[in-house]
C-alpha positions in Angstrom: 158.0 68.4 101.8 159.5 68.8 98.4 156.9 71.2 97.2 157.3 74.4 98.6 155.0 76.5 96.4 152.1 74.2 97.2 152.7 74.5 100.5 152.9 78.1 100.7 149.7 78.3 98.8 148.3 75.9 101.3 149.0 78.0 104.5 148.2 81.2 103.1 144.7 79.9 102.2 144.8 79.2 106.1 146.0 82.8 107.0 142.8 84.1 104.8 140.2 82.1 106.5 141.8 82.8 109.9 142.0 86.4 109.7 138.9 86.8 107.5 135.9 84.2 106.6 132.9 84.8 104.3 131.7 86.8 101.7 133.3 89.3 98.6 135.9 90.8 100.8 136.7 87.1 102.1 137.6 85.7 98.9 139.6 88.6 97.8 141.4 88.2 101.1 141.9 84.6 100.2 143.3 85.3 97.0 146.0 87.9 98.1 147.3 85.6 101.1 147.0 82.5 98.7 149.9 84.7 96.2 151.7 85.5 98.5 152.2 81.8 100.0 152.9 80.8 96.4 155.4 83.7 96.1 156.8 82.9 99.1 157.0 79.2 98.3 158.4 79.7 94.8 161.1 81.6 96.4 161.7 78.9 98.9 161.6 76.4 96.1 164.6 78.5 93.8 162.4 79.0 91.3 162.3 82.6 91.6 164.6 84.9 93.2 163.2 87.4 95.3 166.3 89.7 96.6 166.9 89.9 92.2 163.2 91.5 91.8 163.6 94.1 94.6 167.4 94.7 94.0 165.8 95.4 90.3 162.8 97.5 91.4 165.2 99.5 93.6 167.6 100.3 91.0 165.2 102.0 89.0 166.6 100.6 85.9 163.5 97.8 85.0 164.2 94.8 82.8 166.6 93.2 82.1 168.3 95.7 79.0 
Protein backbone atom coordinates (compact mmCIF):
# COMPACT_ATOMS: atom_id res chain seq x y z
CA UNK A 1 0.00 0.00 0.00
CA UNK A 2 1.34 3.22 -1.10
CA UNK A 3 -0.67 5.30 1.29
CA UNK A 4 0.62 5.03 4.53
CA UNK A 5 -1.16 7.91 6.30
CA UNK A 6 -4.49 6.49 5.28
CA UNK A 7 -3.64 3.43 6.47
CA UNK A 8 -2.50 4.47 9.80
CA UNK A 9 -5.68 6.42 10.14
CA UNK A 10 -7.53 3.26 9.17
CA UNK A 11 -6.13 1.03 11.98
CA UNK A 12 -6.09 3.42 14.61
CA UNK A 13 -9.92 3.95 14.06
CA UNK A 14 -9.73 0.00 14.67
CA UNK A 15 -7.63 0.34 17.88
CA UNK A 16 -10.53 3.00 19.21
CA UNK A 17 -13.40 0.74 18.57
CA UNK A 18 -11.49 -2.19 19.98
CA UNK A 19 -10.45 -0.82 23.15
CA UNK A 20 -13.45 1.48 23.53
CA UNK A 21 -17.01 1.49 21.69
CA UNK A 22 -19.96 4.02 22.22
CA UNK A 23 -20.74 7.16 23.43
CA UNK A 24 -18.79 10.90 24.28
CA UNK A 25 -15.78 9.22 25.69
CA UNK A 26 -15.78 6.74 22.53
CA UNK A 27 -15.47 9.27 19.97
CA UNK A 28 -12.87 11.16 21.70
CA UNK A 29 -11.07 7.92 21.97
CA UNK A 30 -11.53 7.54 18.28
CA UNK A 31 -10.24 10.74 17.50
CA UNK A 32 -6.86 10.48 19.53
CA UNK A 33 -5.99 6.83 18.13
CA UNK A 34 -7.23 8.05 14.62
CA UNK A 35 -4.07 11.00 15.01
CA UNK A 36 -1.91 9.13 16.01
CA UNK A 37 -2.27 6.44 13.08
CA UNK A 38 -2.08 9.39 10.73
CA UNK A 39 0.99 10.66 12.67
CA UNK A 40 2.34 7.53 12.54
CA UNK A 41 1.52 6.95 8.86
CA UNK A 42 2.83 10.38 7.82
CA UNK A 43 6.02 9.44 9.41
CA UNK A 44 6.04 6.20 7.59
CA UNK A 45 5.12 7.96 4.40
CA UNK A 46 8.39 10.74 4.75
CA UNK A 47 6.30 13.34 4.94
CA UNK A 48 7.08 14.26 8.32
CA UNK A 49 10.02 13.47 10.32
CA UNK A 50 9.46 12.45 13.71
CA UNK A 51 13.08 11.82 15.39
CA UNK A 52 13.48 16.03 13.92
CA UNK A 53 10.26 17.13 16.19
CA UNK A 54 11.46 15.34 19.39
CA UNK A 55 15.22 16.03 18.81
CA UNK A 56 13.63 19.76 18.59
CA UNK A 57 11.38 19.54 21.65
CA UNK A 58 14.32 18.03 23.56
CA UNK A 59 16.72 20.69 22.81
CA UNK A 60 14.69 23.27 24.30
CA UNK A 61 15.44 25.63 21.63
CA UNK A 62 11.70 25.67 19.58
CA UNK A 63 11.54 26.63 15.88
CA UNK A 64 13.38 26.67 13.59
CA UNK A 65 15.48 30.40 14.35
Amino acid sequence: MKNMTALGVVVGLAFAFAVIFGGFAGFLWALLFSAIGAVVGAHLDGRINLRAVFDGLRSGRGGRG
